[in-house]
VEXDREN-2710 file (C-alpha; in Angstrom, 1 decimal):
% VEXDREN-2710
k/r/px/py/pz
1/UNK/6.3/14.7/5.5
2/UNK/5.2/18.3/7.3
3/UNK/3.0/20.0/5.6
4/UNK/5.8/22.4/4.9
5/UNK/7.7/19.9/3.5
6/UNK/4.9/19.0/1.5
7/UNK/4.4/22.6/-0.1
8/UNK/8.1/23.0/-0.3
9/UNK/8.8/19.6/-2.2
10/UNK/6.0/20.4/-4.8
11/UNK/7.2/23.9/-4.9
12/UNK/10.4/22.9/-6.1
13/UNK/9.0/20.0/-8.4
14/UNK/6.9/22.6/-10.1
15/UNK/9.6/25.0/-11.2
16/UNK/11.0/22.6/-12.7
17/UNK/14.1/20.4/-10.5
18/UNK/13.7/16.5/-11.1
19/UNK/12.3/14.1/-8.0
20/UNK/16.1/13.5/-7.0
21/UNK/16.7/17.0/-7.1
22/UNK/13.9/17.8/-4.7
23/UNK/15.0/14.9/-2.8
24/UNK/18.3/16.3/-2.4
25/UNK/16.5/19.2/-1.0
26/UNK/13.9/18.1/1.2
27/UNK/15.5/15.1/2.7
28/UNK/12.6/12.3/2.1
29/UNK/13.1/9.5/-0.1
30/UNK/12.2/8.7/-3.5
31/UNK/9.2/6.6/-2.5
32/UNK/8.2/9.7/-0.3
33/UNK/8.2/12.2/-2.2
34/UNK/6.6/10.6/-5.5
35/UNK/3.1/9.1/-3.6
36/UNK/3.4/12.5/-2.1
37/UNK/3.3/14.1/-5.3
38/UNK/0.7/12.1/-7.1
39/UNK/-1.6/12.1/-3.6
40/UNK/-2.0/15.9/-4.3
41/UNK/-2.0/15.7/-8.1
42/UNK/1.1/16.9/-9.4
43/UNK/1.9/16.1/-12.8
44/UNK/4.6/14.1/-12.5
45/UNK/7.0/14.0/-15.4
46/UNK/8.0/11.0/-16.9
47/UNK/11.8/10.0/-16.0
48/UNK/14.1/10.7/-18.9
49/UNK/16.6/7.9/-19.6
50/UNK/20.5/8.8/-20.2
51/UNK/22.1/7.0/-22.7
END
């Protein structure tokens, strides 16, 4: 990921969308975009299961 992808991906994580809505977004996948997030220390939410 950029840099600006970076900043743009936790961006949109922090204001509240879901990993697979930032996904949507940035174009990166799942994988991506989480080890991003937890390399600079975001929070990451815990998944919430549909039932």
């Amino acid at each position: 990921m950029t840099p600006e992808d970076v900043d743009k991906a936790i961006s949109l994580y922090e204001s509240g969308l879901t990993i697979y809505e930032v996904i949507d977004k940035v174009g990166y996948s799942y994988g991506v975009v989480n080890r991003m997030l937890h390399k600079r220390g975001v929070n990451v939410r815990p998944r919430r299961h549909q039932g």
